[in-house]
C-alpha positions in Angstrom: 77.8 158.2 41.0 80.2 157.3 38.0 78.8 156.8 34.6 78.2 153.0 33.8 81.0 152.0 31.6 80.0 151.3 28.0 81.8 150.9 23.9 81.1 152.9 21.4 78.8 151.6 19.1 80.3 148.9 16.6 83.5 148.1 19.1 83.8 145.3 21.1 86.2 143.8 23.9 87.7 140.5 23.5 88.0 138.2 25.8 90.6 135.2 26.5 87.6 132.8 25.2 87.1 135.0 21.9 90.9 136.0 21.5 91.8 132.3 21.6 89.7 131.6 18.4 90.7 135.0 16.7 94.2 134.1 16.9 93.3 130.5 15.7 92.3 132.7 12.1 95.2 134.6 12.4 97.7 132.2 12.7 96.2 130.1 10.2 95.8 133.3 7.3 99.6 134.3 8.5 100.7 131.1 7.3 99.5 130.3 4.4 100.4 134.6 3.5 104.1 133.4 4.6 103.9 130.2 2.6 103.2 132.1 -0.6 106.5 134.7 -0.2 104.8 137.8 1.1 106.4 139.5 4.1 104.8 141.3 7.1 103.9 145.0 7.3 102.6 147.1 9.7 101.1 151.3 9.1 99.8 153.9 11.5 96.6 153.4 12.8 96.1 157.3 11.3 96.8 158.7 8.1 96.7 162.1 6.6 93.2 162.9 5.7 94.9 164.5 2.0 96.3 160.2 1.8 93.0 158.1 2.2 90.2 160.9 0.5 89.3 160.7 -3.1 90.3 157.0 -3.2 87.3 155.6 -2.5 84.4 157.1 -4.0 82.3 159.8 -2.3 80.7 157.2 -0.4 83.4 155.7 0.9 84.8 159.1 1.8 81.4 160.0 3.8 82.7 156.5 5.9 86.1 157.9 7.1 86.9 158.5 10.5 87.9 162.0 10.5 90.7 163.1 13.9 90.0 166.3 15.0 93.2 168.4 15.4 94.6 169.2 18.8 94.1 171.9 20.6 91.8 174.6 19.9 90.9 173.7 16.1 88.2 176.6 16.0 91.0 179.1 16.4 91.2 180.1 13.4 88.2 179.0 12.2 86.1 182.2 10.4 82.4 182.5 10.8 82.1 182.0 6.7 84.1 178.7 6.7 81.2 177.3 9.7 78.4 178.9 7.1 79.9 176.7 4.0 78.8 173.7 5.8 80.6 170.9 7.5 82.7 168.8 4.5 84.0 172.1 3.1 84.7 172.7 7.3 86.4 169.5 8.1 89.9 170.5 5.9 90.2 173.3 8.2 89.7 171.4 11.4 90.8 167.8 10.8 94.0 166.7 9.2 94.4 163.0 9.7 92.0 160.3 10.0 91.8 156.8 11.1 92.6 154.4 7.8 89.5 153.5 6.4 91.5 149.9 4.9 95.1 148.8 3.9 95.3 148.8 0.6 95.8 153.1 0.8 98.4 152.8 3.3 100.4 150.3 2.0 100.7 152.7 -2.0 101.2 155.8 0.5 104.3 153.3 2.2 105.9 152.4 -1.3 105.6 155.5 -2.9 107.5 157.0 0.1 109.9 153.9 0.2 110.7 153.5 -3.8 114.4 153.6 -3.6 114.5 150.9 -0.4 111.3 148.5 -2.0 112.6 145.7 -4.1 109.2 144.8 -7.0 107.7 143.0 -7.0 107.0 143.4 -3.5 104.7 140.9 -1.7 103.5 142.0 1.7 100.7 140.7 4.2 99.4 143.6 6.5 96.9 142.2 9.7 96.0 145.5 11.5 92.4 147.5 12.8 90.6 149.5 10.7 87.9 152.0 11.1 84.7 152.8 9.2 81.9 155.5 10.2 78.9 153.0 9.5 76.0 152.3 10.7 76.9 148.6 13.0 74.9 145.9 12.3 75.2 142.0 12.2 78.7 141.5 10.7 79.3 144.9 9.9 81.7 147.3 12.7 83.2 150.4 12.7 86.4 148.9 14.3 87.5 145.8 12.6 90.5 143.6 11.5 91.4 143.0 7.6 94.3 140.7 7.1 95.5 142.0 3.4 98.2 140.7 0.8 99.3 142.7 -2.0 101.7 142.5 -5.3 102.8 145.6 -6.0 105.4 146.2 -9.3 104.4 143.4 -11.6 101.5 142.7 -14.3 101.4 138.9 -13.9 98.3 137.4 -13.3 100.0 134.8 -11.6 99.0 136.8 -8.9 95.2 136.8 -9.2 95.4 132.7 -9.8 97.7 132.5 -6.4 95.2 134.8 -4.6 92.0 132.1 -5.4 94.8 129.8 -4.4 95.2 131.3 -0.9 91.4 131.8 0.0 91.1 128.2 -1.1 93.4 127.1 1.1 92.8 129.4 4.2 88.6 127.6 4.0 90.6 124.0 3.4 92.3 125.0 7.1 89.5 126.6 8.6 87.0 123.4 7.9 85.0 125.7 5.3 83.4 124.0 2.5 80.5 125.9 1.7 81.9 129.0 -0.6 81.7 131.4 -3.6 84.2 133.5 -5.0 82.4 135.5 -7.5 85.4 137.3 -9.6 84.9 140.1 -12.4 86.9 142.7 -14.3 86.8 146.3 -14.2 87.1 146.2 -17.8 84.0 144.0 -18.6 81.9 146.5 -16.6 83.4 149.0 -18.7 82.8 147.3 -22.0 79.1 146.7 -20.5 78.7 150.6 -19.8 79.2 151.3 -23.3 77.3 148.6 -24.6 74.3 149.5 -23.2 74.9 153.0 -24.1 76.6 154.8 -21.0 80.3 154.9 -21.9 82.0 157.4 -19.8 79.1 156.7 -16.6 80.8 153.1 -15.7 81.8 154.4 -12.2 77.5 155.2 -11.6 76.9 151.9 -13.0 79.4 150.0 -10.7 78.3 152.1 -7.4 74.5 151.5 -8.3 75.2 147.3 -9.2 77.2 146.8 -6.2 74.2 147.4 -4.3 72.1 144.9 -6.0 72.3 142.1 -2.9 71.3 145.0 -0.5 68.1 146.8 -2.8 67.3 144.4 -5.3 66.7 145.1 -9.1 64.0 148.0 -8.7 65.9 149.8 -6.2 69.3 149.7 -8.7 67.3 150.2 -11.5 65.3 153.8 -9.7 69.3 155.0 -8.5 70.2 154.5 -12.4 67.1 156.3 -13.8 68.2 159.2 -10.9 71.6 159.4 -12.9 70.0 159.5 -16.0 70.1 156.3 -17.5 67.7 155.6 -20.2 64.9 152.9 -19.7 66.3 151.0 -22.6 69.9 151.1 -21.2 68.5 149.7 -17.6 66.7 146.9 -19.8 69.7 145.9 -21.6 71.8 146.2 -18.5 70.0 144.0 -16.5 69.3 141.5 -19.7 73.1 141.0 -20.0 73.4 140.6 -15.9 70.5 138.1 -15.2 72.4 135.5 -17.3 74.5 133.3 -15.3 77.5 131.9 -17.9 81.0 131.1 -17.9 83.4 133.5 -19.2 83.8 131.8 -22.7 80.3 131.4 -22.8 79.7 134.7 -22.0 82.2 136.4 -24.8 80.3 134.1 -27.3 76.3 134.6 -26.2 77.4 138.4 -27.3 79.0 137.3 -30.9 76.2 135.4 -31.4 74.0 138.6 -30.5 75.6 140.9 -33.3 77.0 142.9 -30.6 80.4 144.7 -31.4 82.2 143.6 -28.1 84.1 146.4 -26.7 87.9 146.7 -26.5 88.0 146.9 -23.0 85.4 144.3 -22.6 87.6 141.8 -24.8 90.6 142.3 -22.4 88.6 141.8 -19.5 88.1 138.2 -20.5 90.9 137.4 -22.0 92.3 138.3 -18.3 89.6 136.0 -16.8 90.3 132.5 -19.1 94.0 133.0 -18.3 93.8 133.2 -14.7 91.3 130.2 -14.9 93.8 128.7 -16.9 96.7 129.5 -14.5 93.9 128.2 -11.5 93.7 125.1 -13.2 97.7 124.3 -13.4 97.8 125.3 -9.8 95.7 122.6 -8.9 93.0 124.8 -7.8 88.9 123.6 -7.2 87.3 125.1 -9.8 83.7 124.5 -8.1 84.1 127.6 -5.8 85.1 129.8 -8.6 81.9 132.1 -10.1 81.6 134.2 -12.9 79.1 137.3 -12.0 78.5 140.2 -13.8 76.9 141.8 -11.4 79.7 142.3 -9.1 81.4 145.6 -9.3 83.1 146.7 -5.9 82.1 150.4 -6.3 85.9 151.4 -5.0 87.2 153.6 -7.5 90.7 151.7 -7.3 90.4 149.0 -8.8 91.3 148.6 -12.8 91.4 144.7 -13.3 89.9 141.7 -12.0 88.0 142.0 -9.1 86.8 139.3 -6.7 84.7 138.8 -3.3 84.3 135.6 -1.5 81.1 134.3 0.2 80.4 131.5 2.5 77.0 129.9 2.0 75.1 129.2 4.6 75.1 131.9 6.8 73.7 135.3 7.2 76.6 137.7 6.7 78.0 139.3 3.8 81.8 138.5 2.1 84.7 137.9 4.2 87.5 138.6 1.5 87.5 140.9 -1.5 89.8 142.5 -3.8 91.1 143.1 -7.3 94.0 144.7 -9.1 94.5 148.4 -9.1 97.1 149.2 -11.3 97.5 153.4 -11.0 96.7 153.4 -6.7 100.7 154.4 -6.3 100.6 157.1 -8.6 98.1 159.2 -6.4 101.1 159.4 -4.2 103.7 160.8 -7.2 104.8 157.0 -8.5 103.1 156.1 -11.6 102.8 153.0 -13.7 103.7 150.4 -10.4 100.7 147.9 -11.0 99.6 146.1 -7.9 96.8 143.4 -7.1 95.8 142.4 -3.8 93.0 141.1 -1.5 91.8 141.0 2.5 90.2 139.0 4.8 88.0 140.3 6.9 88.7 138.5 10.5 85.6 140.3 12.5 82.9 138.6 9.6 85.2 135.0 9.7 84.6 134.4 12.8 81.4 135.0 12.8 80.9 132.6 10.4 83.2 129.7 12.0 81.3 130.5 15.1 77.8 130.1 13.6 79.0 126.7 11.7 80.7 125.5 14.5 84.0 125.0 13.4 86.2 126.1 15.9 88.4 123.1 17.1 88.3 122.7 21.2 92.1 122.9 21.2 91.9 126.5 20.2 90.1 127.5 23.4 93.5 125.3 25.4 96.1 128.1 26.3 97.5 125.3 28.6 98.3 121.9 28.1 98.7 120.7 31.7 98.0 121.8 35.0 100.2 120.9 38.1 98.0 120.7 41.0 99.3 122.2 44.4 98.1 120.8 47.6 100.9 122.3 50.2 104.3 124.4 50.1 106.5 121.3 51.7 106.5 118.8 49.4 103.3 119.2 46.8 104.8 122.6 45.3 108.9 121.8 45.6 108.0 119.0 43.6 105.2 120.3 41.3 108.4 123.4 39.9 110.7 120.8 39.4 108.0 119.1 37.1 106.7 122.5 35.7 110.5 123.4 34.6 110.3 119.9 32.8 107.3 120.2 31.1 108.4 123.7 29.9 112.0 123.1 28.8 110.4 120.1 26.8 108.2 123.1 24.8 104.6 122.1 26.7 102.8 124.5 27.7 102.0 124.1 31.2 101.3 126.3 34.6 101.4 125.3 38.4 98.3 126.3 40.6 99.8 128.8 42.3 98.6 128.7 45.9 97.7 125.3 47.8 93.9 124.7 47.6 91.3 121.9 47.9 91.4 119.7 44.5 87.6 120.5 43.6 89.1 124.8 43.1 92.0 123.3 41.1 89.8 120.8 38.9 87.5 123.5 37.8 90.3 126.0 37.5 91.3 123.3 34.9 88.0 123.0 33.3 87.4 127.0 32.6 90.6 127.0 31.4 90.0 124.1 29.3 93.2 122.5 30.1 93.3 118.7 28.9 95.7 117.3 31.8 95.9 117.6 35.7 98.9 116.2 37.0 98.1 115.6 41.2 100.9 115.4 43.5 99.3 114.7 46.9 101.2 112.4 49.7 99.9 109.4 47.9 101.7 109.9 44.7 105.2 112.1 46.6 105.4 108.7 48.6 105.1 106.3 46.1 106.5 107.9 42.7 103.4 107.2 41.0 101.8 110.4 40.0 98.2 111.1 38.5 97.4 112.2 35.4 93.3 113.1 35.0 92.5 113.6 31.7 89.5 116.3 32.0 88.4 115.5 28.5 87.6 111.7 29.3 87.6 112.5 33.1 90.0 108.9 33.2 93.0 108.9 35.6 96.4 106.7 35.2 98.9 106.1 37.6 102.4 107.1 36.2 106.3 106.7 37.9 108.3 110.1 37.7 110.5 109.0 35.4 107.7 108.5 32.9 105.4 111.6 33.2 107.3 113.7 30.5 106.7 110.5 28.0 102.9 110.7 29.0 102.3 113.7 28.9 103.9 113.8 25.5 102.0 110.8 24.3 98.4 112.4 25.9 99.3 115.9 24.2 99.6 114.4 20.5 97.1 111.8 21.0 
């Protein structure tokens, strides 16, 4: 007997039902990307392992898909490379991997494309990626990002535009309910020497990132393990438990006595000029949230960094990102800054399906159905309509076989197409088809010449 089929864990098929809603975000986050100038851009589903390790922390390395090589990759494996465990192992035996985000591949594609890129260079990317974790509610190991990225300029236009986007991506989508929580890799710096820890900012960042996911105790028990003081936790968490706004935040530490650090200063003189640029844009300001605590432990980033929220439902972000100024010049091209952001599609629809936002037109892949009662008349007559329907830019589909009306009807209804358009002897005979309308279930009588204009008028309606 054959194995029952199954997916590996943290993969799933898509049906016609859930595919119709996907590309509903899709479409809507590739226009708005288009709208704002960036261009499409598509990378190998695998990468060199030597391209994506050592850009995102050793955790995030521990979470790549490694590709074992063809063939047999023990070959030349020595019994003293198998004794030095498996991560020392893995170079020897697998030399690509499945890309662990976007962000990596696109700095690998400009560095190799320098002389052909013109900067800055705005591109939208909306491929798979793959992580090695463990699956859970909202969290895969095969998922969608949609990404856009500035690469080759310093503005922080960029960042402002970015808030601008997400904003308007929700305004489409129907969501109201949302945080983005923005910081600066240079305020958690300044912090890390505030409190005492210059030079441990990366331990900081991984161990606050967590703080949704452990709480305070559990942050405060990984910082004591890295050998953070008691007094350093204290003021750490004294300076994070304080929700202010930027300016407020700058002057609660003059007011203090503290020194404020250089790094710390340009870190919020960053933040008050995108809110500033936000604010000419015509941007909400309510979504917009100030939070220390955030820290996205990727090692990239070297500016602002930001993650978006929607309230209301059980599931983490569904868009981060930041500016990562030095991420080409892993790849040989220095000093091209970049900033850029990605939407995570798997977590959005979740969310739109849990708020129940998805409009009943996305499930309609077709707009009207042409019943088909019998090949002499009922079909001849149901193309010549079809064609019609089609060359007018409707999206429409003929049942193809002759069948009792009660198949066709529900044909209609699983397809959740809006219009029937019957041609029995009744209507052939007397130029007056039927339209049903499966929404409302009401049927009108309407001559030949006139079923183009009804349909038209039904479809917009």
């Amino acid at each position: 007997m054959a194995d029952k089929p199954s997916l590996p864990r943290g993969t799933r098929d898509f049906g016609p039902a859930i595919m119709s809603k996907r590309l509903y975000i899709f479409d809507t986050i590739r226009a708005v990307f288009r709208q704002y100038g960036y261009m499409p851009l598509e990378t190998p589903a695998m990468e060199n392992l030597s391209v994506l390790t050592g850009k995102y922390g050793d955790e995030g390395d521990q979470l790549i898909f490694k590709i074992l090589n063809s063939g047999n990759y023990l070959d030349d494996i020595t019994e003293a490379q198998i004794a030095e465990g498996a991560k020392p192992l893995t170079k020897h035996i697998a030399e690509k991997a499945l890309r662990y985000d976007l962000t990596v591949p696109f700095a690998r594609f400009l560095a190799m494309n320098r002389n052909e890129v013109a900067l800055p260079f705005k591109r939208y990317q909306m491929q798979p990626v793959w992580r090695a974790d463990r699956p859970q509610k909202g969290r895969y190991r095969e998922f969608y990002q949609c990404d856009a990225d500035v690469a080759g300029t310093t503005s922080l236009i960029c960042e402002a535009e970015i808030f601008g986007m997400i904003q308007q991506v929700f305004g489409q989508l129907a969501i109201k309910d949302y945080t983005i929580k923005f910081n600066h890799r240079g305020i958690l710096a300044g912090l890390a020497e505030l409190i005492g820890a210059t030079g441990q900012e990366a331990t900081m960042c991984v161990a606050i990132d967590k703080l949704d996911k452990i709480g305070k105790d559990g942050v405060s028990r990984e910082l004591a393990e890295n050998g953070f003081s008691t007094t350093a936790i204290n003021l750490l968490f004294e300076l994070l438990d304080k929700p202010l706004s930027v300016a407020d935040f700058g002057q609660s530490l003059s007011s203090k006595g503290y020194t404020i650090p250089t790094q710390l200063q340009v870190g919020l003189a960053d933040l008050a000029q995108v809110l500033d640029i936000a604010k000419s844009l015509g941007l909400d300001p309510k979504p917009l949230y100030f939070d220390l605590s955030l820290a996205r432990g990727l090692s990239y980033y070297t500016g602002a960094i930001f993650e978006v929220k929607i309230n209301g439902v059980q599931i983490g972000s569904v868009s981060g990102g930041g500016r990562y100024d030095n991420l080409t010049g892993l790849f040989g091209w220095p000093n091209v800054p970049g900033v850029g952001f990605s939407f995570g599609v798997d977590r959005l629809y979740d969310c739109l399906q849990e708020l129940n936002l998805f409009p009943e037109a996305v499930l309609q892949s077709t707009q009207v159905l042409i019943a088909n009662f019998d090949l002499e008349r009922s079909q001849p007559a149901g193309l010549k309509i079809l064609a019609a329907l089609r060359a007018a830019g409707h999206r429409a589909e003929i049942y193809p076989e002759p069948a009792k009306l009660k198949k066709q009807l529900s044909y209609a209804d699983a397809k959740h197409i809006p219009l029937v358009i019957l041609l029995g002897e009744d209507e052939l005979s007397s130029n007056q088809y039927t339209i049903k309308n499966m929404i409302t279930g009401e049927q009108k009588q309407v001559p030949m010449a006139d079923v183009l204009g009804e349909v038209e008028r039904a479809v917009i309606g």
